[in-house]
C-alpha positions in Angstrom: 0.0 0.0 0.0 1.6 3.6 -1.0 2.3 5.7 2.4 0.3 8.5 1.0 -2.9 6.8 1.3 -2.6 6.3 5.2 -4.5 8.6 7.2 -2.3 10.4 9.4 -4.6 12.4 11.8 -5.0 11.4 15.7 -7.5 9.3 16.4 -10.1 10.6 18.8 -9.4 8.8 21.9 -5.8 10.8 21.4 -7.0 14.2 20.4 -5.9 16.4 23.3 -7.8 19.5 22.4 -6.0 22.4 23.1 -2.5 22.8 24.4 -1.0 22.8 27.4 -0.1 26.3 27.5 -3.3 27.9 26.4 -4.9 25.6 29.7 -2.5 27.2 31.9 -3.2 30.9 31.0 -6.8 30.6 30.8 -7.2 28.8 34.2 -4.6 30.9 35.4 -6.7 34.1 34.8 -9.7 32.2 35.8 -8.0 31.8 39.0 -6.5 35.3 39.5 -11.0 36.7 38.4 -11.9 34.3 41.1 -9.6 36.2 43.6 -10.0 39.7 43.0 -13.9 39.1 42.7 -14.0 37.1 46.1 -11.6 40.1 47.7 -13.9 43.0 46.3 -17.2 41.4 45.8 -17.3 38.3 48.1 -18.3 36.5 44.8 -17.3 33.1 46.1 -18.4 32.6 49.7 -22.1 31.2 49.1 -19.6 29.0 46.9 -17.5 27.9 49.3 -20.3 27.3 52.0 -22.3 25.2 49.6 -19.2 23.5 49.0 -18.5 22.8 52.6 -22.1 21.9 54.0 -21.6 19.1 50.7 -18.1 18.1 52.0 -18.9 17.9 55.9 -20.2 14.5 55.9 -16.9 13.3 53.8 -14.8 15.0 56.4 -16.8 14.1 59.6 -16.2 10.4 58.3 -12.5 11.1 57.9 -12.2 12.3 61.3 -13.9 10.2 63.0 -11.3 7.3 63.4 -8.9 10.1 64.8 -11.5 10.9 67.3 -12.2 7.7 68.7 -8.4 7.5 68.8 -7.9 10.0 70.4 -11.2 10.3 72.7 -10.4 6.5 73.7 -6.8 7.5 75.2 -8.0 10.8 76.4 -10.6 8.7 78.4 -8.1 6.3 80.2 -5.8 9.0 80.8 -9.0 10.7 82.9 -9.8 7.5 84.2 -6.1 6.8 85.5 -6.3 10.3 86.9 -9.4 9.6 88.6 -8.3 6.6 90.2 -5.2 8.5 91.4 -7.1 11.5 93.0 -9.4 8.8 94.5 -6.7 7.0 96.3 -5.2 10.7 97.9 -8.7 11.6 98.5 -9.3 7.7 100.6 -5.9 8.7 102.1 -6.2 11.9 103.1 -9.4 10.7 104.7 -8.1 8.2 106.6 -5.6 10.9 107.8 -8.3 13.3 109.1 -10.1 10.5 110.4 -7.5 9.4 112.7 -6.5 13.0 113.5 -10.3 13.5 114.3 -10.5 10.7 116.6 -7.1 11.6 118.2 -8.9 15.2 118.5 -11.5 13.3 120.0 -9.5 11.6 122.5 -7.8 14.9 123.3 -11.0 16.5 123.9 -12.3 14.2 126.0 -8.8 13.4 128.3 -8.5 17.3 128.3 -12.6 17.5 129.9 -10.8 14.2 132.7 -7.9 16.4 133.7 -10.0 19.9 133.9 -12.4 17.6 136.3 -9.8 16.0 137.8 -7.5 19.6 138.4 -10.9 20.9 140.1 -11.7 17.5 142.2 -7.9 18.4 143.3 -8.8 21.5 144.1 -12.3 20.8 146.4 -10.8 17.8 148.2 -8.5 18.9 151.5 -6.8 16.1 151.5 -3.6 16.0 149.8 -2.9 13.5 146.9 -1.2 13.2 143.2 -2.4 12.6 140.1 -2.1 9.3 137.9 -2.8 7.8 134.6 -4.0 4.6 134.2 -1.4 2.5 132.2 -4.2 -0.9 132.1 -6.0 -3.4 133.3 -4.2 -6.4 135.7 -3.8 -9.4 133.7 -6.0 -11.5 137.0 -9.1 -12.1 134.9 -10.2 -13.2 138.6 -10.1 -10.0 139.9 -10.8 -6.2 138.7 -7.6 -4.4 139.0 -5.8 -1.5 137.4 -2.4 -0.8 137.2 -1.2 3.2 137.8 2.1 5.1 136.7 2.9 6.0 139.6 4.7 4.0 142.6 7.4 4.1 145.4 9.8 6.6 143.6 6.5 9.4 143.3 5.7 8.7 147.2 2.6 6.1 146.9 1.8 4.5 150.1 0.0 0.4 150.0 -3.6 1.5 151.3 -4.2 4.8 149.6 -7.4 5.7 148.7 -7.9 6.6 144.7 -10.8 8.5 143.4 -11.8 9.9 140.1 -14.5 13.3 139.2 -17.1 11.1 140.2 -16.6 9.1 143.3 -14.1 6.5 144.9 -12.6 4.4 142.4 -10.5 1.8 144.3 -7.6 1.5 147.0 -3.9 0.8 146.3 -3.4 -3.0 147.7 0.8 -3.2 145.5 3.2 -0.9 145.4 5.9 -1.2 142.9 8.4 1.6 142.0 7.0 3.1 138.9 3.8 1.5 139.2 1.1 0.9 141.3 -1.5 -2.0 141.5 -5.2 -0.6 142.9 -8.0 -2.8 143.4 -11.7 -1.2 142.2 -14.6 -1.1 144.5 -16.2 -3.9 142.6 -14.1 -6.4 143.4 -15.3 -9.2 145.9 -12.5 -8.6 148.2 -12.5 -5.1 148.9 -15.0 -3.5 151.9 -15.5 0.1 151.9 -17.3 1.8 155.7 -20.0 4.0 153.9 -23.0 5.9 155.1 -26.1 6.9 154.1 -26.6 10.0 152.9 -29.9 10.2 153.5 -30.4 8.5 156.9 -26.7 8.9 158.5 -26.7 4.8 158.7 -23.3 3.1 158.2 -22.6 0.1 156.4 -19.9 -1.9 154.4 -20.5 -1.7 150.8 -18.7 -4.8 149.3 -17.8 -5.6 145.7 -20.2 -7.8 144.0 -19.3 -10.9 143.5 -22.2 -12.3 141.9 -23.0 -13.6 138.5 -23.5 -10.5 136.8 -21.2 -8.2 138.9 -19.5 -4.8 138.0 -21.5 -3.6 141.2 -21.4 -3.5 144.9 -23.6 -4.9 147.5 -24.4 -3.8 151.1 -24.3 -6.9 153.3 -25.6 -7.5 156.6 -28.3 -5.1 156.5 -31.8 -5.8 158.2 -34.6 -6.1 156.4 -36.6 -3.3 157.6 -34.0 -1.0 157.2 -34.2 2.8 156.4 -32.9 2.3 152.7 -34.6 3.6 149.6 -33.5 2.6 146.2 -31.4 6.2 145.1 -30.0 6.2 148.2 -26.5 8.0 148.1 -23.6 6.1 149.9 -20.6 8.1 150.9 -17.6 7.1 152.5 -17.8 7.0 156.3 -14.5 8.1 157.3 -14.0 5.1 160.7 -11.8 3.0 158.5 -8.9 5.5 158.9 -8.3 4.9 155.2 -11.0 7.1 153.0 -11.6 10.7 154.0 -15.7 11.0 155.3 -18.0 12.4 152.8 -16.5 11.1 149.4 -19.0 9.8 146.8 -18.7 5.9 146.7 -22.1 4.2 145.5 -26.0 4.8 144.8 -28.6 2.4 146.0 -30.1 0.5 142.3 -32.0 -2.4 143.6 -33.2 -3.4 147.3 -34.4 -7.1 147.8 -36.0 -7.9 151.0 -37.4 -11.7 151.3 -39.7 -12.7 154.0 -37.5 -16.0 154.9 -34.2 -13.8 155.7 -33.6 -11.0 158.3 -31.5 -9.2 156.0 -31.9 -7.8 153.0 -29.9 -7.7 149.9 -29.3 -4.3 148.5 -27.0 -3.7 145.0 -25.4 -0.7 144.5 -23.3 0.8 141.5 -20.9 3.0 141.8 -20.7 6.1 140.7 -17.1 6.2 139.6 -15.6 5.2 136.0 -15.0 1.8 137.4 -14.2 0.7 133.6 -13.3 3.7 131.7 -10.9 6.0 134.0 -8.4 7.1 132.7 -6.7 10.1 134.8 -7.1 9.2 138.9 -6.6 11.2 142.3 -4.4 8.9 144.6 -4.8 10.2 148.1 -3.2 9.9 151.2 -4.5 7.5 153.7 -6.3 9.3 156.6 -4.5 8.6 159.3 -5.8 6.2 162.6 -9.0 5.5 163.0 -10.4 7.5 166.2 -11.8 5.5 168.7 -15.4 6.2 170.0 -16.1 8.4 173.1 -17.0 5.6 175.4 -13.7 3.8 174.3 -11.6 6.4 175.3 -13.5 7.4 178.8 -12.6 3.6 179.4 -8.8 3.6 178.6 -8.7 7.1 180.7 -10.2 5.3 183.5 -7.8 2.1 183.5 -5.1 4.3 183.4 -5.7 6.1 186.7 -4.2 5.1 190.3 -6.5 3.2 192.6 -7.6 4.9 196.0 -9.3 8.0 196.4 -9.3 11.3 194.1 -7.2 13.8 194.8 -5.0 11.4 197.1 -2.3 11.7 194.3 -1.8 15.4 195.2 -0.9 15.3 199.2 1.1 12.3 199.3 5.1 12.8 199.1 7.0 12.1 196.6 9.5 9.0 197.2 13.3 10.2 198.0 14.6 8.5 195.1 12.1 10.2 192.6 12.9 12.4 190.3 12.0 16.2 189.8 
């Protein structure tokens, strides 16, 4: 076939339209129109909006992954954080718990020693302060031990009280420490007296079942006791000053097949929860009754007649 017959044009697919240079000016200028009219005129901007409310969806959707991304770390960061300000927050409350309580206990050993300084104060006879250190290991018997012993001057027999009333009585003596037996135990006696009527009794410690309580003994049936009654020391014993608060009168029991009756008492002191005591000093010798003393006067005077002492002459070998 002769070359001149062959067609020698493009074919369609190919044709390229117009060049590559004349695209470049005419979008260029396009581009440059666009600009100064969007700049002077704000040609453009319903434009762009429409273009962006169209395109929000696309671009939500490509954000999104980043999002959870990042909202999924951000959330265990938070959640780390929380944990860590709920552990400071459980610790600082223990803190102020405990230093609430321990204000607590200040409070309350603060109101003790205030009653105890002015108990000090009202009593005339002279005795030292303590703290109770704890309770004797004798589950037999209801002791306490004190801090203070031989070296501060405790004497075996004192008397120890608290705001309230007679507590106990120092039985050991040790020398830092000191061993007191309560009221309610069943082997200490306290003399007492009615308040009320002036009668005197022994107020025991109560040894029964139940006990934490004190028990007059020996008491007749029909006598003058009313259940309120307020027991004081009696001041015989030589031991407990008169007129200190021991016991009141909770329950009387008087049976027709005994002559006595049995009368519980509780005492008014913190038998179980002192804390700060009043050790005092013993009394002194117990004074002997009136008719006691007219006797002992009596035996001790010379036989024969009164006044024959005074005329008769002394013996050469006496002295002046």
């Amino acid at each position: 076939m002769p070359l001149g017959t062959l067609d020698r044009t493009a074919p369609p697919l190919f044709n390229q339209g117009q060049s590559a240079l004349s695209k470049l000016i005419f979008f260029g200028a396009l581009s440059l129109f666009l600009m100064v009219a969007d700049a002077r005129f704000h040609l453009v901007k319903p434009i762009r909006s429409a273009i962006g409310a169209v395109l929000y969806p696309v671009q939500m959707a490509a954000l999104k992954p980043v999002m959870l991304v990042m909202g999924g770390s951000r959330y265990f960061e938070e959640l780390q954080t929380a944990q860590r300000n709920e552990d400071e927050a459980r610790k600082a409350l223990m803190l102020q718990a405990e230093t609430a309580s321990r204000a607590d206990t200040l409070a309350q050993d603060n109101a003790r020693l205030r009653e105890l300084l002015e108990l000090r104060q009202t009593t005339t006879t002279p005795g030292r302060p303590a703290e109770v250190l704890y309770d004797a290991a004798d589950p037999y018997t209801r002791k306490i031990v004190i801090d203070q012993g031989l070296a501060q001057g405790v004497a075996a027999g004192s008397p120890v009280i608290d705001a309230r009333g007679v507590l106990g009585q120092v039985t050991q003596v040790l020398p830092f420490t000191s061993e007191v037996t309560l009221v309610i135990d069943r082997d200490l006696a306290i003399p007492v007296q009615n308040t009320r009527t002036g009668v005197r009794s022994v107020a025991f410690g109560d040894a029964s079942a139940h006990g934490g309580g004190m028990e007059l003994r020996f008491m007749a049936a029909n006598a003058d006791l009313q259940e309120g009654d307020l027991l004081s020391t009696s001041g015989v014993d030589g031991i407990y000053p008169a007129g200190l608060p021991v016991a009141k009168i909770e329950r009387i029991e008087r049976r027709a097949d005994s002559a006595f009756a049995r009368i519980y008492c509780v005492p008014l002191a913190r038998v179980t929860a002192a804390r700060y005591v009043l050790v005092l000093e013993p009394s002194g010798a117990p004074v002997a009754p009136p008719h006691v003393e007219a006797a002992s006067t009596q035996r001790k005077r010379p036989e024969g007649k009164p006044g024959a002492g005074k005329n008769e002459k002394k013996p050469a070998g006496a002295t002046r």
